[in-house]
N, C-alpha and C positions, 0 to 999 in steps of 0.2 A: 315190697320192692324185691326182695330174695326171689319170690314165687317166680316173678316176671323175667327174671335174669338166670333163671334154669329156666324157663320156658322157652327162653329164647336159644340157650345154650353161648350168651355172652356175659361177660362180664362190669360193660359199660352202664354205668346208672341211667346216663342218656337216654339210653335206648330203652329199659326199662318203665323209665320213667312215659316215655312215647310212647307205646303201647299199651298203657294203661289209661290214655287220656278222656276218649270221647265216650268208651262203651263204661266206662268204670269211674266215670263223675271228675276225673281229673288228678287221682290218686291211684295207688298202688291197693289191690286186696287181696289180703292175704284168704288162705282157705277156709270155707265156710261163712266166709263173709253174705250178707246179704246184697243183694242186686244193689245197685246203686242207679238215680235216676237214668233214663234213658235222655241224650244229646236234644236242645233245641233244631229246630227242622232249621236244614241249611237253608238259606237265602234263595233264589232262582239262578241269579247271576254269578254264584258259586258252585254248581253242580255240575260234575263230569260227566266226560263223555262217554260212551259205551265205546269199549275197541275190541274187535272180533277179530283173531285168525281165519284169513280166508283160502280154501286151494284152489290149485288150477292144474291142471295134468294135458299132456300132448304127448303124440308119437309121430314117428316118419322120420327123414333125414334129421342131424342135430338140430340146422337151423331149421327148420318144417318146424319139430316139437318144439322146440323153445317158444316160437313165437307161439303156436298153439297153446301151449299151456299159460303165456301171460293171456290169452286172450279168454281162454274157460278160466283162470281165476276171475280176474273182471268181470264176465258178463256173472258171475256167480256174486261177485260183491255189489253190482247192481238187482241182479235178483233180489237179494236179502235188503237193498233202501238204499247200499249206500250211492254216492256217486266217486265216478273213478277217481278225482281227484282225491279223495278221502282216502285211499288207499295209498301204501307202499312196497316194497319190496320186505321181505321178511328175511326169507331165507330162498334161497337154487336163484336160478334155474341150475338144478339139478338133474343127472342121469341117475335114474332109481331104476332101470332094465334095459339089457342089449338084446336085442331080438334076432334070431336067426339070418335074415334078409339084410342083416347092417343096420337097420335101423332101431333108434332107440326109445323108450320113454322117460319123460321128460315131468318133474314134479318142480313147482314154484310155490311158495307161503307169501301171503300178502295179511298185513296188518290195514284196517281201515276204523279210520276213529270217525264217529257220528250218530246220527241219528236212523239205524234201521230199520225195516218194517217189523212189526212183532203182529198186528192181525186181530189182534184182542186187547182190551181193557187189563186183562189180569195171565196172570202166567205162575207156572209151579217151581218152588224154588226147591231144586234137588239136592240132595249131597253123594261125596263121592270121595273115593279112600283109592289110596297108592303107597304104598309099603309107609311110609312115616308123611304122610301127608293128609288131611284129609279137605276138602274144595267144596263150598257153596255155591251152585250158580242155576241159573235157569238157562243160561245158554249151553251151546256144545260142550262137554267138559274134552278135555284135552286125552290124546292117545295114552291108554293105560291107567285111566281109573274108573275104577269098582262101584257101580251104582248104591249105593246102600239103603237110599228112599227118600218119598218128602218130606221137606220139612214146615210146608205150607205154601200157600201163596205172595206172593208179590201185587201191588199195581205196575202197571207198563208206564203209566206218565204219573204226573204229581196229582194228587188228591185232597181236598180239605184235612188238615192234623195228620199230613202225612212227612214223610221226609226221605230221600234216596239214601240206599243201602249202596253199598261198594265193597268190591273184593278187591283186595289188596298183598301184599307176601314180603315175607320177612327170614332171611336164609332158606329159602326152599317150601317154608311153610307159609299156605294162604289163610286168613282171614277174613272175617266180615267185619266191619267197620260203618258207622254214618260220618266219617271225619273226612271231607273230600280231598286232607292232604293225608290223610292212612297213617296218624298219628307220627306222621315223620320217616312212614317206609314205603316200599315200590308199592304205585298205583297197577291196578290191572285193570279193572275197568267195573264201568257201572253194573248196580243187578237190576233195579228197581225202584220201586217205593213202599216203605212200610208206615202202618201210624209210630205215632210218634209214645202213645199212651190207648189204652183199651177201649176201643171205639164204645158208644155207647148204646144199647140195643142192637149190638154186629156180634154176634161170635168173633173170637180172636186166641190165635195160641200166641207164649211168648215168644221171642227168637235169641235166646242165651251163646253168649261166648264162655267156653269151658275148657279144660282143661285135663290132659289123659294122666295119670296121674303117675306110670312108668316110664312116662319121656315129656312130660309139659309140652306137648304136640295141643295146638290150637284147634280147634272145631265146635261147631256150631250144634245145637239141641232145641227143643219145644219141650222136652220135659224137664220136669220142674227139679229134679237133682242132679243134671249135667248126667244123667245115666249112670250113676254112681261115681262119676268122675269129680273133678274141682269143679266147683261153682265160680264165675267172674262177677257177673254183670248182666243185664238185660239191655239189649239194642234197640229189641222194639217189639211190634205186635206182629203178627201175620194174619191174612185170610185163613180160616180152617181149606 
């Protein structure tokens, strides 16, 4: 329970006690512990949704860009599966440049929770670092983090002995999680599907939640001693 409460950099057992739940058998472990089983595959009717930041940019007179830009975010959230109603306003319409002529450009964020196109069966689950954060996803990773590599693959829908993976965050720091309530912290949105347990005659790496051992900053591994970091738990399997 200690590990988890400088991991977090709280105090509350609470919350401790929540982030140790689905990847770590439903207990606290301390370091060096072994993996502990990985979560029964969620239900169908309990799996979230994928929610994507989407832009839209316009220019010309104020109102000209504005409605421009809600109109390129849209047709770009429909590009990508969703439908408009799936979307909302995030953040702007914003003025992000004045142009010499008077006129300006215009930037809007749209949040859209559903079901997008993805194109393929399977997709690569990346990782990615930002001064004390480090992000799991196969989707766009967000302005300002640092590619650092794969970590494997994903399935795009549900698979026999499989189960969806979810990113999730907790004071600024994301994780990966199969808990589709994020052990009791912010949802961010779905990654995928992983097995549940080491497919049989498939190659498969593991997908480990770890621990950096100078700041208890969360992040994810495939190899087998958290890269010399703390060891949690094992989430699941990946495609190599």
């Amino acid at each position: 329970m200690r590990l988890f409460r400088r991991a977090i950099g709280r105090s509350a057992a609470a919350l401790a006690t929540a982030l140790s739940l689905t990847a770590f058998g439903g207990t606290a472990v301390a370091a060096g512990a072994a993996p502990a089983s990985v979560a029964a595959p969620a239900a169908t009717a309990s799996v979230g949704p994928v929610k994507l930041y989407v832009k839209g940019f316009g220019s010309g007179p104020l109102n000209v860009a504005e409605q421009s830009a809600r109109q390129s975010g849209l047709d770009a959230a429909v590009a990508r599966g969703f439908a408009r109603s799936d979307c909302r306003v995030s953040a702007g319409p914003a003025v992000v440049n004045s142009l010499p002529n008077g006129w300006v450009q215009v930037h809007i964020e749209y949040l859209c929770t559903g079901e997008p196109n993805v194109g393929s069966p399977t997709f690569v689950l990346y990782r990615y670092h930002k001064k004390s954060d480090t992000l799991s996803t196969p989707w766009d990773a967000p302005v300002g983090y640092d590619l650092q590599g794969p970590l494997g693959t994903l399935f795009t829908a549900s698979n026999p002995d499989t189960m969806p993976l979810y990113l999730c965050q907790v004071r600024g720091d994301h994780f990966a999680t199969t808990d589709v309530g994020c052990e009791g912290q912010t949802y961010v949105t779905r990654l995928g599907w992983l097995y549940a347990a080491p497919p049989a005659g498939t190659p498969s790496l593991p997908l480990l939640r770890c621990l950096r051992k100078e700041n208890r900053q969360i992040f994810e591994s495939h190899q087998a001693d958290c890269e010399g970091q703390i060891m949690g738990g094992t989430l699941g399997y990946l495609l190599p």
